[in-house]
N, CA, C and O atoms as a GROMACS GRO file, in nm:
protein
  284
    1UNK      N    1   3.602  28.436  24.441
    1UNK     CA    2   3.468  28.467  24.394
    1UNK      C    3   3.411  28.355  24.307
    1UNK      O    4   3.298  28.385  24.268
    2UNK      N    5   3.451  28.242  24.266
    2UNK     CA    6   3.459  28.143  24.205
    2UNK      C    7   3.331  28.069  24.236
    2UNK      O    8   3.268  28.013  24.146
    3UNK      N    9   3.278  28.068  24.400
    3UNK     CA   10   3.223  27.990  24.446
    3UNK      C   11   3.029  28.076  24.452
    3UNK      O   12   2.911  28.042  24.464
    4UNK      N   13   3.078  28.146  24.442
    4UNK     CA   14   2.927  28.247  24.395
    4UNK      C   15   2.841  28.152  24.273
    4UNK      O   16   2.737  28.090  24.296
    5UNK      N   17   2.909  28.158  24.144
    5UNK     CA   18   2.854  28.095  24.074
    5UNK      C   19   2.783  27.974  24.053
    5UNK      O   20   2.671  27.941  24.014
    6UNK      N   21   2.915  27.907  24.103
    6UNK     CA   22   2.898  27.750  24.132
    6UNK      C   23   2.808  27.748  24.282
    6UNK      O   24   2.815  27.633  24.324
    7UNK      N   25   2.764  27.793  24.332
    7UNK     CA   26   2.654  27.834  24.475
    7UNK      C   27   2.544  27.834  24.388
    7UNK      O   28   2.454  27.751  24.401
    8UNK      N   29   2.542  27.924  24.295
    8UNK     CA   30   2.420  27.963  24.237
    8UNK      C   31   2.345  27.852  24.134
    8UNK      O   32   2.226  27.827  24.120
    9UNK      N   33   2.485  27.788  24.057
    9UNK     CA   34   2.392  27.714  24.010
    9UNK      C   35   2.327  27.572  24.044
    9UNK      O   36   2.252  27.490  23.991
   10UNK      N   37   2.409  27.594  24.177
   10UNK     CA   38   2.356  27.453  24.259
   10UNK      C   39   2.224  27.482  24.291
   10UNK      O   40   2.139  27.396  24.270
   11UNK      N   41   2.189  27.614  24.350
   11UNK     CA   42   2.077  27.644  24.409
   11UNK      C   43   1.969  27.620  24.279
   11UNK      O   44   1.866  27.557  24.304
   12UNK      N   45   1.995  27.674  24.130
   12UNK     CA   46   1.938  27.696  24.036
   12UNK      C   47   1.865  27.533  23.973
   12UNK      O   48   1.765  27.515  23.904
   13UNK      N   49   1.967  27.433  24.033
   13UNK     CA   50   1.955  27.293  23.981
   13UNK      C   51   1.890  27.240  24.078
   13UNK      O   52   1.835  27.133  24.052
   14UNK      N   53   1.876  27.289  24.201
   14UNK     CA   54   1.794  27.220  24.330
   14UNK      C   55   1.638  27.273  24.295
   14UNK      O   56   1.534  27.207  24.290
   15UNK      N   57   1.660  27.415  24.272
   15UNK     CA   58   1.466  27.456  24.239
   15UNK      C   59   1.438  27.431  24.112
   15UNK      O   60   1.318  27.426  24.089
   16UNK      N   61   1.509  27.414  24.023
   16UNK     CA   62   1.476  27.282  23.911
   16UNK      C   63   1.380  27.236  23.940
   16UNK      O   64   1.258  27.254  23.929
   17UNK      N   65   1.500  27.118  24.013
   17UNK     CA   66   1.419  26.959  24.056
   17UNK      C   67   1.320  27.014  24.140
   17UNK      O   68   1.218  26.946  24.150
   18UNK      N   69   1.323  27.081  24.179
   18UNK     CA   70   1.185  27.131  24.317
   18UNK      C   71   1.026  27.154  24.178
   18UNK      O   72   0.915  27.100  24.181
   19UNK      N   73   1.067  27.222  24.106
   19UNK     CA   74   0.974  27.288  24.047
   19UNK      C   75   0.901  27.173  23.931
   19UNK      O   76   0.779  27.164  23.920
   20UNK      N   77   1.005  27.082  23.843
   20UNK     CA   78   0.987  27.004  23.786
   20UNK      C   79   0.892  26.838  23.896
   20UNK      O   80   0.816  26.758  23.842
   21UNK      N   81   0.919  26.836  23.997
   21UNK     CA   82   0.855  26.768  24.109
   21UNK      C   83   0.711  26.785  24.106
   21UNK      O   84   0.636  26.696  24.068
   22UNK      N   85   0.657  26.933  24.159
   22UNK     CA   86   0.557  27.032  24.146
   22UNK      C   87   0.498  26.955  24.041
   22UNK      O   88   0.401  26.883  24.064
   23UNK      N   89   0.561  26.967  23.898
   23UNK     CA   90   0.449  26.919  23.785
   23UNK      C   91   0.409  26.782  23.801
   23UNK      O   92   0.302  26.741  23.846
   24UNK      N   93   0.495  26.722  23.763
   24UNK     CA   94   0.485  26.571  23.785
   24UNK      C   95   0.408  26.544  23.905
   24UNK      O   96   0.315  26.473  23.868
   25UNK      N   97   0.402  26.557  23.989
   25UNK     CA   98   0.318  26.556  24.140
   25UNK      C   99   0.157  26.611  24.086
   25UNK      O  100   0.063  26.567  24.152
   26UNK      N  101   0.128  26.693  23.986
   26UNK     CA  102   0.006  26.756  23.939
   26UNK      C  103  -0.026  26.668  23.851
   26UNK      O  104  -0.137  26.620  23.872
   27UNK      N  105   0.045  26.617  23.735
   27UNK     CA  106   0.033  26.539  23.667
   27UNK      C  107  -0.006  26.383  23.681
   27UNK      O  108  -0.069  26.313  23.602
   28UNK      N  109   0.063  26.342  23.833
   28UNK     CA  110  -0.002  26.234  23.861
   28UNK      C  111  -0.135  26.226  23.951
   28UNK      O  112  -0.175  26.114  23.981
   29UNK      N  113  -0.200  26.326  23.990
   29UNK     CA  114  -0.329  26.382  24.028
   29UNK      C  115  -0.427  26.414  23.919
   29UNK      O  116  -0.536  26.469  23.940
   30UNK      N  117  -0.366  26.364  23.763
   30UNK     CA  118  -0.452  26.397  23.711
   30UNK      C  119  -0.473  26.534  23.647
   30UNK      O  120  -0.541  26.536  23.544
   31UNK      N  121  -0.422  26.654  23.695
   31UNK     CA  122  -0.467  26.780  23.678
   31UNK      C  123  -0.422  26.839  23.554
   31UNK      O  124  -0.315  26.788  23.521
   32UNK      N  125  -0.467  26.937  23.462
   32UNK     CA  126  -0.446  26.983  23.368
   32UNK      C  127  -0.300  27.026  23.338
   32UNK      O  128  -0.298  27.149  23.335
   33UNK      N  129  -0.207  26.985  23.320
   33UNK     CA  130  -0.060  27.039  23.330
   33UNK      C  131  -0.039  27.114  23.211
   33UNK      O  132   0.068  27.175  23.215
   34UNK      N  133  -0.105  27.130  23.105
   34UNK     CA  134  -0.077  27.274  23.041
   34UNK      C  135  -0.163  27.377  23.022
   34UNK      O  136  -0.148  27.480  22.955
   35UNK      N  137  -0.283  27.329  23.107
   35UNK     CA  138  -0.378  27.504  23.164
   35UNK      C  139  -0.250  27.526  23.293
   35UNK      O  140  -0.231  27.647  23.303
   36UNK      N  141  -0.188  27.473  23.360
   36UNK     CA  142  -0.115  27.526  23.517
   36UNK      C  143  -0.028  27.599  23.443
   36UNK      O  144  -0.004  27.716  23.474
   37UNK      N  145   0.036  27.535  23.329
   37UNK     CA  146   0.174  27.583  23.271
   37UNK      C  147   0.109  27.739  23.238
   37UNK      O  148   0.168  27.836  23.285
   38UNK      N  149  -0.002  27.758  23.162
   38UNK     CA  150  -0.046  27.858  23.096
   38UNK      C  151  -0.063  27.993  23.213
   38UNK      O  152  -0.020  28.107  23.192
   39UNK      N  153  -0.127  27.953  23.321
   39UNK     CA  154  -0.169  28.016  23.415
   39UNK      C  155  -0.058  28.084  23.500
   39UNK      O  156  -0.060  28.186  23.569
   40UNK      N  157   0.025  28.006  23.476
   40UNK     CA  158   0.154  28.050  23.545
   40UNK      C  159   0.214  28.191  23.513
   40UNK      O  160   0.182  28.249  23.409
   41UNK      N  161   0.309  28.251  23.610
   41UNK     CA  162   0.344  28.372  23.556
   41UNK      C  163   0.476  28.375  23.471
   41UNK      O  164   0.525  28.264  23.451
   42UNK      N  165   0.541  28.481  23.418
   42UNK     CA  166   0.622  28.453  23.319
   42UNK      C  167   0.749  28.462  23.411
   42UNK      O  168   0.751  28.552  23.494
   43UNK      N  169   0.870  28.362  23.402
   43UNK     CA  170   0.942  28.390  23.516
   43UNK      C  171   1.038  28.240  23.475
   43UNK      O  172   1.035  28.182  23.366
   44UNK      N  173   1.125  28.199  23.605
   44UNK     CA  174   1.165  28.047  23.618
   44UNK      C  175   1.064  27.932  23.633
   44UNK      O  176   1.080  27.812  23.610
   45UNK      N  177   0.955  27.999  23.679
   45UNK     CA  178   0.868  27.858  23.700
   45UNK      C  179   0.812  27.820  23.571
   45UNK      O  180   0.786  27.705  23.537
   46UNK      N  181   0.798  27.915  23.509
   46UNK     CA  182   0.654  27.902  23.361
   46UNK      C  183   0.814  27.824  23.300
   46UNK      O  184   0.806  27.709  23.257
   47UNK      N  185   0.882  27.858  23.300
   47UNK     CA  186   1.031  27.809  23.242
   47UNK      C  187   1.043  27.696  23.193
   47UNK      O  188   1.032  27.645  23.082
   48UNK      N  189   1.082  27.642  23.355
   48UNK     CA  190   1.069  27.482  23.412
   48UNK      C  191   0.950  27.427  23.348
   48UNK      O  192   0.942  27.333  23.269
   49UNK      N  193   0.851  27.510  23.402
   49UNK     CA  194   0.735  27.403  23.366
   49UNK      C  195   0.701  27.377  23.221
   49UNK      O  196   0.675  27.262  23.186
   50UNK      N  197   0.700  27.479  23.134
   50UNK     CA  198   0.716  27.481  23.024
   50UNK      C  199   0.781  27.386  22.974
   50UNK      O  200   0.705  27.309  22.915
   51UNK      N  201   0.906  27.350  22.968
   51UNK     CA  202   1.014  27.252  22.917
   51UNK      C  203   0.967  27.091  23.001
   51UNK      O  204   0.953  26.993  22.928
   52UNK      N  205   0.949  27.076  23.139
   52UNK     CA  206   0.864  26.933  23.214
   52UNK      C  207   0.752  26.925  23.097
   52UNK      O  208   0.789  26.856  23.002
   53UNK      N  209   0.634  26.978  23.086
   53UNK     CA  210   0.520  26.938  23.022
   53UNK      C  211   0.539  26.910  22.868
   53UNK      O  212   0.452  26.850  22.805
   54UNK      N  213   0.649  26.954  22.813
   54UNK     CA  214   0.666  26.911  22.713
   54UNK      C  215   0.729  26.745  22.719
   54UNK      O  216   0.720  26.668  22.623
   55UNK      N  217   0.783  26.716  22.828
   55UNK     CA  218   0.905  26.611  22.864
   55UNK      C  219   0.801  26.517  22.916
   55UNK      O  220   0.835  26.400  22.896
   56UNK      N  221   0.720  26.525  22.957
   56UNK     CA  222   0.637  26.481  23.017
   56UNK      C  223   0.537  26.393  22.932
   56UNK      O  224   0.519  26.272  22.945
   57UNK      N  225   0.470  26.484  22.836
   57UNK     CA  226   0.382  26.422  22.747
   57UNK      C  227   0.470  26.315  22.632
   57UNK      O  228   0.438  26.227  22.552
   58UNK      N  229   0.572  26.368  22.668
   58UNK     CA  230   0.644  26.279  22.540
   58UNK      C  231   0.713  26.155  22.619
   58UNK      O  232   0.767  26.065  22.555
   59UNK      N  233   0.709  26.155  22.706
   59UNK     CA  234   0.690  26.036  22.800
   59UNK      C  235   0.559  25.946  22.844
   59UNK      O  236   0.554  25.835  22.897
   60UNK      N  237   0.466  26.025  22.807
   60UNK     CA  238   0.334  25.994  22.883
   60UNK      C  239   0.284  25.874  22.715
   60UNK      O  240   0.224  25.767  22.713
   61UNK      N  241   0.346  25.958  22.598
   61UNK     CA  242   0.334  25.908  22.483
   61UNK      C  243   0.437  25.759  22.431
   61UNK      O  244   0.403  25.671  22.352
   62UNK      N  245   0.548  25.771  22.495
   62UNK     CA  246   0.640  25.657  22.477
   62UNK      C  247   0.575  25.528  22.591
   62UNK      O  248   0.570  25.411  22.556
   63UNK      N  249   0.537  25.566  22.700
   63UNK     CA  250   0.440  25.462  22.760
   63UNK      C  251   0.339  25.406  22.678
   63UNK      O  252   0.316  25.289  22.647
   64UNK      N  253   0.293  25.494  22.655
   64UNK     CA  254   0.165  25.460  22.570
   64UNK      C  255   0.143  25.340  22.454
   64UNK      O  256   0.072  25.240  22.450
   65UNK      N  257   0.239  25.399  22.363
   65UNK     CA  258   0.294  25.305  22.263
   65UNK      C  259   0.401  25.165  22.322
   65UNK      O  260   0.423  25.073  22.242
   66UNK      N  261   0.445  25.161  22.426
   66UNK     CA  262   0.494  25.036  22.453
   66UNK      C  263   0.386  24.941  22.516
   66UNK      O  264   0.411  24.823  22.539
   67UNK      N  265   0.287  24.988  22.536
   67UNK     CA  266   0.212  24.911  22.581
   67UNK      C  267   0.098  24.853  22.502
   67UNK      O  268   0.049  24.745  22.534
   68UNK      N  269   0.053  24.930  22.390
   68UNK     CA  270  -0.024  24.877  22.270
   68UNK      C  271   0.033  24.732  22.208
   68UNK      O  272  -0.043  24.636  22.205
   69UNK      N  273   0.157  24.722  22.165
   69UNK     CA  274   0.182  24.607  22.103
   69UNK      C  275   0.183  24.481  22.188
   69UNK      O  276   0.180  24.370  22.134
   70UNK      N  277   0.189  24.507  22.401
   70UNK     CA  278   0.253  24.399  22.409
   70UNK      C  279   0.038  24.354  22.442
   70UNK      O  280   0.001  24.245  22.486
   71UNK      N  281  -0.007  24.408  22.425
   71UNK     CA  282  -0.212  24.449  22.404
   71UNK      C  283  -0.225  24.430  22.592
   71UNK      O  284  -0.334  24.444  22.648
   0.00000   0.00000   0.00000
């Protein structure tokens, strides 16, 4: 029965990356990524997305600042 789990959380780490994709894919279109997050229902996706848009902006912010100094 060992392999149930370890099944599951493969599956759990594949719609991850599936779902975390989703944002980033919205995000580089431009689109509001924390009205989507908001709109979302309460569940694994609002989850994911929740935790990406935070990961995201704080990435979007470390770009940001490496690129001011070099002008």
């Amino acid at each position: 029965m060992a392999l149930g789990p370890q099944w599951l959380q493969r599956f759990n780490f594949i719609e991850r990356a599936r779902l975390e994709r989703e944002l980033w894919d919205a995000f580089e279109r431009g689109e509001p990524i924390e009205q989507l997050v908001e709109q979302c229902q309460p569940g694994f996706r609002k989850e994911v997305w929740s935790t990406t848009a935070v990961r995201i902006r704080k990435i979007e912010s470390m770009m940001r600042d490496q690129q001011r100094p070099g002008g």
